[in-house]
N, C-alpha and C positions, 0 to 999 in steps of 0.2 A: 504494500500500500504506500502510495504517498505521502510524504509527511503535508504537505499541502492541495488539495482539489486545486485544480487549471483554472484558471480565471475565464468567466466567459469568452473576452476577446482573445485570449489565448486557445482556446475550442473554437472561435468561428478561424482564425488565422490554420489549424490544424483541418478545419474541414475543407478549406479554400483549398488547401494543397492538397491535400487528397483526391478530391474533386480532379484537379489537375490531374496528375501521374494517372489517375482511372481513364479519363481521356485521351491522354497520351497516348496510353497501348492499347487504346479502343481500332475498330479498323476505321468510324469517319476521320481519326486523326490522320489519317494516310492518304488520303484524297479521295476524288469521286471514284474511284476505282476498288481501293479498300485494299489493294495490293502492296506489296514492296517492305519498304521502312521509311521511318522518319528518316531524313537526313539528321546527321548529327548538327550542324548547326542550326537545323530550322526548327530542332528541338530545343534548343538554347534559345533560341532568339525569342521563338513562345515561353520559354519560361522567365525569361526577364520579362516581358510585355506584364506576363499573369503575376509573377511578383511586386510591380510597380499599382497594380488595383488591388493586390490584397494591400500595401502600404496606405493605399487610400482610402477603401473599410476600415484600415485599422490601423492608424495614423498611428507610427511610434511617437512617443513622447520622450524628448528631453530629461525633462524631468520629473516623472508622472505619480502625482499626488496619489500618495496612497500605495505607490508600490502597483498601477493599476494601469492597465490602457484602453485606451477610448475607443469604444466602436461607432465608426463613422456612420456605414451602411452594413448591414446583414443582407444579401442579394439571396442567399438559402434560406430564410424566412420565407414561411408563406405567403400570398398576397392575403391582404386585410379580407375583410365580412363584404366591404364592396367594391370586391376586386382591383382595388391599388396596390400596384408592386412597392417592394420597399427600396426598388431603386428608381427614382423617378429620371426623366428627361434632362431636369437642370441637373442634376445629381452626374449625370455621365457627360454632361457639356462640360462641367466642371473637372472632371476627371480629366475629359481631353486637353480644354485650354491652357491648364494650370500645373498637372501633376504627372501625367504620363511624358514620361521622358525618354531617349532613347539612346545609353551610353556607347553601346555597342556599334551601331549606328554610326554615330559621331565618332568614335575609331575609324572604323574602317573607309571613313568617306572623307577622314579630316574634318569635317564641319563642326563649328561651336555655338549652331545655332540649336535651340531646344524645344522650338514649335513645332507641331507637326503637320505634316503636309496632310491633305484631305484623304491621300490614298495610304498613307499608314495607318490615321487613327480610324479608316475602314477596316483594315485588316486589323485593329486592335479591336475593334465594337465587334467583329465576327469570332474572332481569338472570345470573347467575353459570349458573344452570343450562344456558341458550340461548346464550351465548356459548363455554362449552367444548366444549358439543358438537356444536356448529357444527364446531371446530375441530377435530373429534376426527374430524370425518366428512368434511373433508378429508383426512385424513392415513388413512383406512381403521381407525381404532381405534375401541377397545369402549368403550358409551356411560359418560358421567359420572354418578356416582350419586350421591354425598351428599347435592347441594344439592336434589335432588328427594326423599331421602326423607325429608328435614329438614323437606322443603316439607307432606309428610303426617302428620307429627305436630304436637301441642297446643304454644304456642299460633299455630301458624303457618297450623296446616288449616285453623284454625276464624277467619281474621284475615279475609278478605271475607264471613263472614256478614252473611248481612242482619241480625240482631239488632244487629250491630255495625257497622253504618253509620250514621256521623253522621246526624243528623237536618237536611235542608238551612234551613239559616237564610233567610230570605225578609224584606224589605223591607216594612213597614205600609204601610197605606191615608196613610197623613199623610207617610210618608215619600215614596211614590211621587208622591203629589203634590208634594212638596220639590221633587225629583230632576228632573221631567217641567220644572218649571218655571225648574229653574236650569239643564236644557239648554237652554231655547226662548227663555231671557231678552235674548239677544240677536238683532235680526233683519238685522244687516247687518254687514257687516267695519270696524267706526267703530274704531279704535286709541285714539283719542279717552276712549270711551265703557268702555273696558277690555277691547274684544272684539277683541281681538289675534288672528293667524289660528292661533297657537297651543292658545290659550282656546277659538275655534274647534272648532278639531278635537277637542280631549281633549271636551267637549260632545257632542261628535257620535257619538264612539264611543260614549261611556256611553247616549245615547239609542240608540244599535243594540242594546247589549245589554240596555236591559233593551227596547226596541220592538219587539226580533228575536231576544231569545234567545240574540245570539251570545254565542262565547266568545273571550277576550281573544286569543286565537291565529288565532280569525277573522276577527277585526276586522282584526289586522294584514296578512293576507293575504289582504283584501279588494280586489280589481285594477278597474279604471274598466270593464272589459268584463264584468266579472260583477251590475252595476245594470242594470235593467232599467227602462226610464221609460215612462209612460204605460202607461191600460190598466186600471188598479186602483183604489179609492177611489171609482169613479162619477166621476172628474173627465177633463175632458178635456186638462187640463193636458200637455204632451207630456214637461213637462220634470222631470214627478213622478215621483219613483221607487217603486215599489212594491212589487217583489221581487229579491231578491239570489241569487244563485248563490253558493252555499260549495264551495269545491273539497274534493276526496277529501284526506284524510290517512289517517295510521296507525289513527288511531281510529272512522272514518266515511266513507263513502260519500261522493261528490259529492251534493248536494240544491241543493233551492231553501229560501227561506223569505218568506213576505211581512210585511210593513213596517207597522207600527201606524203611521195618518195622521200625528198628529203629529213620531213618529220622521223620516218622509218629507222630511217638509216640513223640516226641520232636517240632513236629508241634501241637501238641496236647495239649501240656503243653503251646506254647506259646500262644494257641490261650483262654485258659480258664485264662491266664494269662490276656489278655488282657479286656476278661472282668472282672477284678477285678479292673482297673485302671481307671474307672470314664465312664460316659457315653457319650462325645465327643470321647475319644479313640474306645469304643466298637463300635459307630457308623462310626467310620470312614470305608471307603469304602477298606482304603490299607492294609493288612495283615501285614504289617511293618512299622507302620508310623513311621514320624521322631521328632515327639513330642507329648506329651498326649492327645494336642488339635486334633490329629490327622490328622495333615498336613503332606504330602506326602514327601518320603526319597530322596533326593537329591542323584546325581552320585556320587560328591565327600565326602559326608558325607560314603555314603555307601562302595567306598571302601576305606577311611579312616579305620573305624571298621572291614573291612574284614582284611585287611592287618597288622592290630594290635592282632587279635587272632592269623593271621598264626606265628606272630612274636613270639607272647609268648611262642609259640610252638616251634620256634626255626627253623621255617621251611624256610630257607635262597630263596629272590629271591619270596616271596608269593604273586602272583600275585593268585586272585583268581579266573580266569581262569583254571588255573592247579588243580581247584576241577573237573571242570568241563569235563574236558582231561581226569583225571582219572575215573569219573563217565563212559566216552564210552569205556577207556580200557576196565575197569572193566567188564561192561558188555559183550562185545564181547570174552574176556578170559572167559567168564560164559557159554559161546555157543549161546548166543540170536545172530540170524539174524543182518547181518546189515542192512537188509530194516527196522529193527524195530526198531534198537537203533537207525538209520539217523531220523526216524519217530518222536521219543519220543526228539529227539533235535531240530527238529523244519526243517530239509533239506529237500529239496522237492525230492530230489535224494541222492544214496550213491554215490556219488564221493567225497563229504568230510569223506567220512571215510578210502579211500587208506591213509589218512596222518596216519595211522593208524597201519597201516595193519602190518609196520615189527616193532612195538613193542610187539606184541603178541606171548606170550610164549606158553606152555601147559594149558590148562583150568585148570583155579583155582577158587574156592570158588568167587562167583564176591559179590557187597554191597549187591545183590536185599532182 
């Protein structure tokens, strides 16, 4: 027994999170499909969002009279006798303008600004909407509504508009050549030479994504059984690799994708690289570990490295997304299909590739 009973707000803060992780490993948590897994960071990234509204139910205190803390809102409460939720409308405008913050965010993107744009704190009021009532449909209660009808009014309805979709930034014909050439600069594992197996690998990634489209989340859950050698390029090479198997996430389907030659040939090197570097690395299952013992690449390790080669390059704004941008211009200025290049990026449909469509010029030479 406890020497002390939980204090209520210490019970609603304990069910919030519960609530959560029950969700997490539910299959709506995994998209409209119900297949795959979370990705690991877009399970982090929901659990900051949901930790920043339990802190606003249940505002720490300072200094909290009494040894006690405040409950702001209880959202798992039932609605009253005449049907009023006990999170009303100002109640989650408030939440939005004032308190949902987003650290992680502002890392990765450099920014010090702490408002949020109309299309995050949508995806925070649905994060909020799919998590209670989840929870509400264990316990047999009547569904959660605010954050859904919040979610249908201005400017929240209108925050995934196409009008209102960034325009994807893409990489020049000068830069691509940079890039192409500061992965391929090295052709052996010389430490000597500055080709460290570190150097190595952040190289190799950045040539997958922009010679394959992936994305930083792929790369790192890229497994030594998902390369496929020989067979492709017209080469007889056995030990070329050609096409990758991307496993199913929350966002996409299992696909394949094939390997721009030179990409290959720089997958190739890393991979005989790696077994030269002890046999905890060669056995490791991840194509890019993040240490020799062969432990798996963390998000922000990975694009810590990505971001420091685009730097070196001088390539302002390097989010390494913008490989990957450029990898489906690219192709699509080549003449391949867009069924095929949505296909080899993991979309179940081409409708992410109208974001597209008026950056294409005359067909030019594409990576393939």
């Amino acid at each position: 027994m406890p020497l002390f009973e939980p204090a209520p707000a210490d019970q609603l803060v304990a069910r919030l999170e519960a609530c959560f992780h029950s969700w997490i490993d539910s299959a709506p948590a995994r998209g409209p499909r119900g297949n795959g897994r979370l990705r690991e960071e877009s399970a982090r990234i929901y659990a900051d969002m949901w930790q920043a509204f339990i802190a606003f139910c249940v505002p720490p205190q300072a200094e909290p009279s009494g040894g006690e803390r405040l409950i702001r809102l209880d959202p798992l409460r039932p609605p009253a006798a005449d049907g009023r939720e006990a999170l009303d409308r100002q109640a989650l405008l408030a939440f939005l303008e004032h308190e949902a913050i987003r650290p992680l965010r502002q890392v990765r993107t450099r920014r010090s600004r702490t408002e949020l744009t109309p299309r995050y704190a949508w995806r925070l009021l649905q994060l909020i909407d799919r998590v209670l009532n989840h929870a509400r449909e264990q316990e047999d209660q009547p569904a959660f509504e605010p954050a859904l009808a919040l979610m249908q009014e201005p400017p929240f309805c209108h925050a995934n508009a196409a009008a209102l979709t960034p325009v994807p930034e893409v990489l020049t014909d000068a830069q691509c050549d940079a890039l192409i050439a500061h992965c391929t600069e090295f052709q052996s594992l010389d430490p000597a030479a500055g080709a460290s197996w570190k150097v190595l690998r952040d190289r190799c990634a950045l040539a997958l994504m922009l010679g394959a489209g992936l994305a930083p989340g792929q790369v790192r859950a890229l497994r030594s059984r998902d390369v496929s050698c020989g067979g492709g390029h017209g080469d007889r090479d056995p030990d070329l690799p050609w096409r990758l198997t991307i496993v199913a996430d929350g966002s996409s389907p299992e696909h394949q994708v094939p390997l721009a030659a030179w990409a290959a040939r720089q997958l190739r090197l890393w991979l005989a690289a790696r077994r030269m570097l002890g046999a905890e690395m060669q056995c490791s299952e991840w194509v890019f570990p993040s240490t020799l013992s062969g432990k798996p690449w963390s998000h922000p390790a990975c694009h810590r490295a990505a971001v420091a080669q685009l730097d070196a390059l001088a390539i302002e704004g390097g989010a390494p997304f913008r490989l990957r941008h450029t990898f489906a211009v690219r192709q699509l200025q080549a003449g391949h299909a867009e069924e095929d290049v949505a296909r080899w990026m993991g979309y179940v449909d081409t409708g992410p590739m109208k974001r597209y469509r008026h950056l294409l010029t005359a067909p030019v030479a594409g990576l393939a």
